[in-house]
C-alpha positions as CSV (number, residue, x, y, z in Angstrom):
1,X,-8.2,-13.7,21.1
2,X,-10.4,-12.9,18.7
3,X,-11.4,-15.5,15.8
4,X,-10.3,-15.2,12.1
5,X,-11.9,-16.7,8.7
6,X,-8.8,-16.9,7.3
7,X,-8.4,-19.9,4.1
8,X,-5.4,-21.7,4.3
9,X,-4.3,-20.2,0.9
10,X,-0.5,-18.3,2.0
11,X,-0.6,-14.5,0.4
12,X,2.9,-14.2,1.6
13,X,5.5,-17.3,1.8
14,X,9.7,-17.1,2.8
15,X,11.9,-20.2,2.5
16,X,15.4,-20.0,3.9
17,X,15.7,-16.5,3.5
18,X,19.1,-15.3,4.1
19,X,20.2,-11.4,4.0
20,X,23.4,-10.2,4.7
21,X,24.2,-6.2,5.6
22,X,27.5,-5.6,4.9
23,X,29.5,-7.9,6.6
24,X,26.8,-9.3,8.8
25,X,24.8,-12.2,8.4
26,X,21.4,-11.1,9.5
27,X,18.6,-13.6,8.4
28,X,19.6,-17.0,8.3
29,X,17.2,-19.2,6.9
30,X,13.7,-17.5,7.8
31,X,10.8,-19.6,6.9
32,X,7.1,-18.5,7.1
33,X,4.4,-18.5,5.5
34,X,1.3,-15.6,6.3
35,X,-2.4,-17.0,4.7
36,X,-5.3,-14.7,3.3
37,X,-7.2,-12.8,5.9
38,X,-5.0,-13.5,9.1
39,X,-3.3,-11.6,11.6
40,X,0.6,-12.8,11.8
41,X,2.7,-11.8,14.6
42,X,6.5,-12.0,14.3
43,X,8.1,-11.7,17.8
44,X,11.1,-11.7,19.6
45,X,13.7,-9.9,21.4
46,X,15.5,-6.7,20.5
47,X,18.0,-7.4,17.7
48,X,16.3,-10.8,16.7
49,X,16.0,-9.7,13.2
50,X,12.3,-8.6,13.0
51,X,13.3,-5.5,11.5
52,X,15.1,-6.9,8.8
53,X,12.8,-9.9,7.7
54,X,9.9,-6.6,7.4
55,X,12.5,-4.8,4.9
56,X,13.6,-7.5,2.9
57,X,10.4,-8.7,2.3
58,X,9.7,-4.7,0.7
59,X,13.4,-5.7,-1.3
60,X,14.3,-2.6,0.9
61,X,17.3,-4.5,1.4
62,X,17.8,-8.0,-0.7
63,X,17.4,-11.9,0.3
64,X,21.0,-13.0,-0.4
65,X,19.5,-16.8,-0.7
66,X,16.1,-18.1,-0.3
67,X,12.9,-17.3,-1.7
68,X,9.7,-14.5,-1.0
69,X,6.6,-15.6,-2.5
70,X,3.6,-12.9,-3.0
71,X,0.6,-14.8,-4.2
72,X,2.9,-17.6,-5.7
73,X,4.9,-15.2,-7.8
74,X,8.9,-14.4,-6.6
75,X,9.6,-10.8,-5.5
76,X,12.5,-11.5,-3.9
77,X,14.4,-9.7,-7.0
78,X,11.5,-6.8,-7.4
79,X,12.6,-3.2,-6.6
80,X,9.9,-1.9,-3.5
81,X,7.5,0.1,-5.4
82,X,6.6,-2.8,-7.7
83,X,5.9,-5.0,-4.3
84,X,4.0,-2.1,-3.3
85,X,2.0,-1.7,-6.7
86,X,1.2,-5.6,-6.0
87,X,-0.8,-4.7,-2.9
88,X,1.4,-4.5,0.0
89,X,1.6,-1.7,2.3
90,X,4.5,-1.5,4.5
91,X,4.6,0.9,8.0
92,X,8.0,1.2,8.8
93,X,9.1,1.8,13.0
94,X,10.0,5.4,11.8
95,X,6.8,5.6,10.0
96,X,8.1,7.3,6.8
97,X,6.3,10.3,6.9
98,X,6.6,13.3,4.8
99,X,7.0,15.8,7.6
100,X,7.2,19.0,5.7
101,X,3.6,18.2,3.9
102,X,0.5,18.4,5.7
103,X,-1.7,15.5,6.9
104,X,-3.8,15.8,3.9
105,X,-1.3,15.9,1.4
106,X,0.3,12.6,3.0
107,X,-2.8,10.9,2.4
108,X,-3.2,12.0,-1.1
109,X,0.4,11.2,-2.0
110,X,0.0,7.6,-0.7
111,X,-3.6,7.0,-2.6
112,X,-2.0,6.0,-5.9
113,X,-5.2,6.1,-7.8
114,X,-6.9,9.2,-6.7
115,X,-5.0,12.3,-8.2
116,X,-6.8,15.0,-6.2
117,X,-9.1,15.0,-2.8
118,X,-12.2,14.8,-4.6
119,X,-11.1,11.0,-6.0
120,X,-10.6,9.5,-2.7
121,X,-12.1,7.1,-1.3
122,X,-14.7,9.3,0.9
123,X,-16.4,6.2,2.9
124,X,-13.0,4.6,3.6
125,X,-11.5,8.1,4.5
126,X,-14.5,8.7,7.0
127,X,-13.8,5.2,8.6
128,X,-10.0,6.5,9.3
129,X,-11.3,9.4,10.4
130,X,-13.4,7.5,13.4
131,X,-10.4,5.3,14.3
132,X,-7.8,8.5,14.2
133,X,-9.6,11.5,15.1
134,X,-6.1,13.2,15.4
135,X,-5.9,12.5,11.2
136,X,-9.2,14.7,10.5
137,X,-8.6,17.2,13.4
138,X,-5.0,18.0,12.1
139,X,-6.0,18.2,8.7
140,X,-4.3,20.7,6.9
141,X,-1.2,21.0,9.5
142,X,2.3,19.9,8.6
143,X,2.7,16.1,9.4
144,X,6.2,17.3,11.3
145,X,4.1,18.9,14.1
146,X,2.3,16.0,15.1
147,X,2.9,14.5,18.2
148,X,5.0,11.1,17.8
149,X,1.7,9.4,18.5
150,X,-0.2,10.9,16.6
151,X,2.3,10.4,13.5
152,X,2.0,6.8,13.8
153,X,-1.5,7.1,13.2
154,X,-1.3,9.2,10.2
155,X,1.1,6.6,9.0
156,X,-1.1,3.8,9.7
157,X,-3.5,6.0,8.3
158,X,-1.5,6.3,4.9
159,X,-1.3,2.6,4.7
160,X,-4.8,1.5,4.5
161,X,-6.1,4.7,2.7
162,X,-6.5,2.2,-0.4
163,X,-7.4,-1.3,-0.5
164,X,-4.6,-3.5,0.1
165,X,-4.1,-7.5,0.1
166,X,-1.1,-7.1,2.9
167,X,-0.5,-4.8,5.4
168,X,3.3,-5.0,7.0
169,X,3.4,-3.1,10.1
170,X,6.6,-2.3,12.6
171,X,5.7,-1.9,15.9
172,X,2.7,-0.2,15.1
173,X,1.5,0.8,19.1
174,X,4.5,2.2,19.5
175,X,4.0,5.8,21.1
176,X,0.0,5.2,21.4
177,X,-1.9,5.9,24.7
178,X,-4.1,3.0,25.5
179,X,-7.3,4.5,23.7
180,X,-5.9,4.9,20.5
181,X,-4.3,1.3,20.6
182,X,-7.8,0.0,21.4
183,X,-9.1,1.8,17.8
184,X,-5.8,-0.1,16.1
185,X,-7.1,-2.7,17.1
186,X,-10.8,-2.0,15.8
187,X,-9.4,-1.1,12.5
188,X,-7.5,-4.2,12.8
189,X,-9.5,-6.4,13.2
190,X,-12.3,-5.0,10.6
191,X,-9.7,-5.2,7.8
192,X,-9.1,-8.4,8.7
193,X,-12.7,-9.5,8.6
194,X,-12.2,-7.7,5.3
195,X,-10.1,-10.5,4.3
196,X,-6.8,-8.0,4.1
197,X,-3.5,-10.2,5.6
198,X,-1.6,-8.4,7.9
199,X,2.3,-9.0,9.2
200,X,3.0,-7.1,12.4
201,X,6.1,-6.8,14.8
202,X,5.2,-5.8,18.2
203,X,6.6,-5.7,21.1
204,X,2.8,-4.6,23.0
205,X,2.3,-8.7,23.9
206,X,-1.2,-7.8,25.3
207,X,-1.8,-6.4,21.6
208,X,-0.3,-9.1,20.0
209,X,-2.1,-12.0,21.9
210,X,-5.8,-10.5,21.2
211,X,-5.2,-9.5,17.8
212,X,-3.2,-12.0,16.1
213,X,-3.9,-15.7,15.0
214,X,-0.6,-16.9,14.1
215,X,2.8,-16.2,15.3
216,X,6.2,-16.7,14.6
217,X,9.3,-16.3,17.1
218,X,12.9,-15.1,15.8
219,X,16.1,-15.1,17.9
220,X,19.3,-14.5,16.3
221,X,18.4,-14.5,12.7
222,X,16.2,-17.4,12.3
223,X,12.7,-18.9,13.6
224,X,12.1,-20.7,17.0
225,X,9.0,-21.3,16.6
226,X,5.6,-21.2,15.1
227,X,2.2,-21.9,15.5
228,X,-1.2,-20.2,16.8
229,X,-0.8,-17.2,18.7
230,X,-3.5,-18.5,20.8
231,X,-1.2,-21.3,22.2
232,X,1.8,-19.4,23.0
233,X,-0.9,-16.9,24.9
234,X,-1.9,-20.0,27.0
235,X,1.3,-21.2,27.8
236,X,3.7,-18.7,29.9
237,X,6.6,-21.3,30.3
238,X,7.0,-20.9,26.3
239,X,6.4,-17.6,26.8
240,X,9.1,-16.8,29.0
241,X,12.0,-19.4,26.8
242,X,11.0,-17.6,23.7
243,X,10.8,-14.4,24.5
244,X,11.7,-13.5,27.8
245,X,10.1,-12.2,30.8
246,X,10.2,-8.7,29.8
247,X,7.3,-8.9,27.1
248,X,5.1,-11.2,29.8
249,X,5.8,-8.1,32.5
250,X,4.8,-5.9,30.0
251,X,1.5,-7.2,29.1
252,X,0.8,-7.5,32.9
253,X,1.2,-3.9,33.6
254,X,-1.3,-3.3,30.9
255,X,-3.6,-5.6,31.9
256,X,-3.0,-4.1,35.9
């Protein structure tokens, strides 16, 4: 795993965060909190409530009880484009493209401040470029033709086109051939040494044990556990109670 600098200062804090959808009680007293500069890792198993904890901390759908903290001030009320005008970027699992505009026009539209090509952020842009050639090669295409891969980067690609203080991503490998999720994790990494927080589900364990630093495990709605990702890498027993031995197997086969 690699090291972080990250201060012990939380960006991002939930106490017993309950959300109900419809007639289902989803979260059930999530706790968490994510410091400046880190890497966090929510886990678990399919239906564990991953999903949910990402979009009701974007008020995509709202806390029913509890408290979200961003930089100390509650947001658990805010509509999503105020978190988002905070600092927080959020890549969804069905990455929330427009897929009738092109490539470029989906990175203009999510650079808030730059109202034509000529005002974004050129250096930043060119550093997207080298981690997603597929962003720079497919230009001026429609975003809809774009192989499901190479979607996810543009929307990856969309999210850190500005400077932000909290990335939120869902299952970001998803769909990536193993070169590609080895530039993820270069960008990764140097927005992290950037001091940018990130939140990330995913299910890629191999990903998720040498990128993150801390990690937290949901089943059924509320957290297991928590701690360094570095000690649940180093211990397969916990691995295997936690999360099952299907994310283990997976990370084998990647690593065969």
């Amino acid at each position: 795993m690699m090291a972080s600098a990250a201060c012990e200062d939380p960006i991002l804090e939930l106490h017993g965060v309950h959300t109900h959808i419809g007639a289902y009680h989803i979260l059930q007293g999530v706790d968490f909190a994510v410091r400046r500069g880190e890497v966090f890792m929510l886990l678990g198993r399919n239906g564990a409530g991953k999903t949910t904890t990402l979009r009701t901390i974007m008020g995509l759908w709202k806390a029913s009880h509890g408290r979200i903290g961003f930089e100390g001030r509650a947001v658990s009320t805010l509509p999503s484009t105020e978190i988002a005008r905070l600092g927080v970027a959020y890549v969804p699992e069905n990455m929330g493209i427009f897929q009738h505009l092109s490539v470029r026009e989906n990175m203009l539209l999510a650079a808030r401040s730059a109202r034509n090509l000529r005002e974004l952020d050129g250096p930043r842009l060119q550093r997207i470029f080298g981690w997603f050639p597929p962003i720079e090669r497919f230009w001026l295409a429609p975003a809809g033709t774009l192989s499901g891969g190479q979607k996810q980067m543009l929307a990856i690609g969309r999210a850190i086109i500005e400077a932000r203080k909290l990335i939120i991503l869902d299952e970001p490998s998803k769909g990536l051939a193993p070169a590609i999720v080895e530039n993820l994790l270069e960008a990764f990494v140097a927005l992290r040494d950037e001091g940018v927080s990130i939140l990330m589900v995913e299910q890629n364990f191999t990903l998720a044990r040498r990128l993150g630093d801390s990690v937290a495990v949901m089943d059924s709605g509320t957290i297991t556990y928590r701690g360094s990702m570095r000690d649940l890498a180093a211990n397969d027993a916990l691995q295997d109670a936690l999360l099952g031995l299907d994310l283990r197997q997976r990370a084998q086969g990647a690593k065969a």
